[in-house]
N, C-alpha and C positions, 0 to 999 in steps of 0.2 A: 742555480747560479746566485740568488736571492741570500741564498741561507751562505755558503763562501764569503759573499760579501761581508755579510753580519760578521760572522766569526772574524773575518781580515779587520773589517770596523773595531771589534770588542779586543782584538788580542791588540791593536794600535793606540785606542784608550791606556791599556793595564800597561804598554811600555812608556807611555807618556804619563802615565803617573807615578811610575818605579822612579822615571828619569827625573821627576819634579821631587819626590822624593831622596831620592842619591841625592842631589843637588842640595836639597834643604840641609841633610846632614853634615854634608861638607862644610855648607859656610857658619853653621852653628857650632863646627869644628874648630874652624878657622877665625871666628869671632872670640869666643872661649878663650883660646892659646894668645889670640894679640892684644885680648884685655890683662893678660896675667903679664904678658907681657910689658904691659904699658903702665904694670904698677907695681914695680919694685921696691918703692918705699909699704906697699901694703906687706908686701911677701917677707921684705924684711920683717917689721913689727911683728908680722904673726911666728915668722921663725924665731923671734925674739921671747914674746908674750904667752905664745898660746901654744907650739910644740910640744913641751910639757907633758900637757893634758888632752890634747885634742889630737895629736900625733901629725905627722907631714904634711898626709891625706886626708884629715879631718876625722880618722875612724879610731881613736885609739880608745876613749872612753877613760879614760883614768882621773878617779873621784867622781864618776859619774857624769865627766864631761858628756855632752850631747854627741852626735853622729852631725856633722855638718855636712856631709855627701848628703844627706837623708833628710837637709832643713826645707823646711816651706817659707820662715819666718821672713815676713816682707822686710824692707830699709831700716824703715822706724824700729819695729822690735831688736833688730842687731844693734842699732846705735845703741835701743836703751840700755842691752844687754852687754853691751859691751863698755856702756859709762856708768853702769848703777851695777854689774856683776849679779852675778845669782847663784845662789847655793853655797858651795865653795870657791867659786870664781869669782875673784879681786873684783872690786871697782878701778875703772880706768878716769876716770873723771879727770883727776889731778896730775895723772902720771901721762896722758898722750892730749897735745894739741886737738883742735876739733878737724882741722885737716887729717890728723894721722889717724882720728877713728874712721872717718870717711874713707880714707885709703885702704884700712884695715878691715873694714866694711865690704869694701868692692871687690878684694882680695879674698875671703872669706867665703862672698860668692861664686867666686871662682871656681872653687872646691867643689861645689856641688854635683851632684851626676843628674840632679835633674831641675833645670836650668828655667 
């Protein structure tokens, strides 16, 4: 009777942790889509600025653009990268408000698959 127990005990843990699970990915889902949503001036600038090189999805690579699905790079490194340019990527400094990097900043993250 002892050992049932256990096993009902352990199999009701591993459902309650799927379900804490499911649940996480949901709203990590759901956060994701209504931040992109919540910043259409970012999505514009990037479909403006960065398409190009970096393609819809951030995967295109063209001139060596980076993989933005694949970025680690925290806030700070994106502003600078995106106001000081690197490589063959423009400087923004002059050409985008400090608003519209910050927009194009948060949008950017968006992109990422690993969040």
């Amino acid at each position: 009777m002892k050992l049932f127990i256990k096993k009902q005990s352990k199999l009701r843990i591993k459902r309650n942790i799927y379900i804490r699970l499911l649940f996480f990915f949901v709203v990590i889902g759901i956060c994701s889509s209504f931040l992109e949503q919540q910043n259409p001036a970012g999505k514009e600038l990037y479909e403006k600025n960065c398409v190009r090189c970096h393609g819809t999805s951030g995967t295109k690579h063209f001139l060596g653009a980076k993989d933005i699905q694949k970025s680690i790079l925290d806030d700070n490194a994106i502003l600078v990268i995106i106001q000081n340019g690197k490589r063959f990527m423009p400087s923004y400094k002059k050409k985008l408000t400090p608003e519209d990097v910050n927009s194009l900043k948060d949008y950017i993250k968006t992109l990422r698959k690993i969040h």
